[in-house]
N, C-alpha and C positions, 0 to 999 in steps of 0.2 A: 558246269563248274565242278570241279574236282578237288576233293578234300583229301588229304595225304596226312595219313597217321605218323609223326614220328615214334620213332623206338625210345625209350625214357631208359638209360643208362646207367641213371643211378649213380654217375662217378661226380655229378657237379653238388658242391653241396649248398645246402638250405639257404645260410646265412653267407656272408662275407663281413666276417670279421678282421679276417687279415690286411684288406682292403682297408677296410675302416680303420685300422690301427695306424696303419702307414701314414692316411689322409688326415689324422685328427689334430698332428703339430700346425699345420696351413690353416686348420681350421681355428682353430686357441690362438696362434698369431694373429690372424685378423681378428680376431674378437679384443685380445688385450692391445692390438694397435690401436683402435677407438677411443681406449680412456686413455692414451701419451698425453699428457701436462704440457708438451709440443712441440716443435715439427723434429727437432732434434734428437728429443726422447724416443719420437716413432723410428725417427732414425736410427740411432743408438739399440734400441732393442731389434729391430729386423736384423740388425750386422749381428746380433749378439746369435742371432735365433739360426739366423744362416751359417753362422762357424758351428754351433751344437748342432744341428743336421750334418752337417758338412761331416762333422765328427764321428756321430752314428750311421752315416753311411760307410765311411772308411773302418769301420769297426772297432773305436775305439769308443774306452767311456770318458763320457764328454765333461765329466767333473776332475778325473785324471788328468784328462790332454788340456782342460785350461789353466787347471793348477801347474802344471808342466811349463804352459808356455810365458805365464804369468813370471815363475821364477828366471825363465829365462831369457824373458825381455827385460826383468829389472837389475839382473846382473850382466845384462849387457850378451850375454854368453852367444845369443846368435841373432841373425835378421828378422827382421820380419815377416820376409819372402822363405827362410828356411822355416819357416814353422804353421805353414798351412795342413792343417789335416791331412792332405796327400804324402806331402813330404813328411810329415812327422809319422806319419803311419809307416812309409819304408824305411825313416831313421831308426825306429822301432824294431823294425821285422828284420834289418839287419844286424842290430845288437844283438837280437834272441839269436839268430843265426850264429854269430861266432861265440856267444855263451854254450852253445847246445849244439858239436860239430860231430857232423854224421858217423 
């Protein structure tokens, strides 16, 4: 049998925090899915939970883009389908674009 010493590098670190941060939303959804009053509620809040991820991973802030999209489903202003965090994120990035030209 043969024992083989790795080399310790030093570059990985201790903890995994960042890790944990990213995992903690999935983690707090199931937890608050438990106590939904029911089955609609659990419903309603996962759709809620998956538009605000949806939102922080497109980089936007997610109390911004729903108050955003909030005014503008109730004035009619645009669809549905136009205002998923993807699309609202390059509706976004191209306003700032023709505000701010090269």
């Amino acid at each position: 049998m043969h024992v083989h010493a790795s080399p310790v590098l030093g570059a990985s670190p201790i903890d995994n925090n960042r890790t944990e941060r990213a995992v903690r939303p999935n983690a707090l959804h199931r937890k608050n899915s438990l106590f939904s009053a029911s089955v609609e509620g659990a419903e309603a809040y996962a759709t809620l939970s998956t538009v605000i991820q949806s939102a922080c991973l497109h980089g936007l802030n997610p109390e911004r883009y729903l108050a955003d999209i909030i005014d503008d489903l109730h004035f009619r202003r645009r669809t549905p389908s136009e205002l998923t965090p993807a699309r609202y994120a390059a509706r976004k990035e191209a306003e700032n674009a023709v505000k701010q030209p090269r």
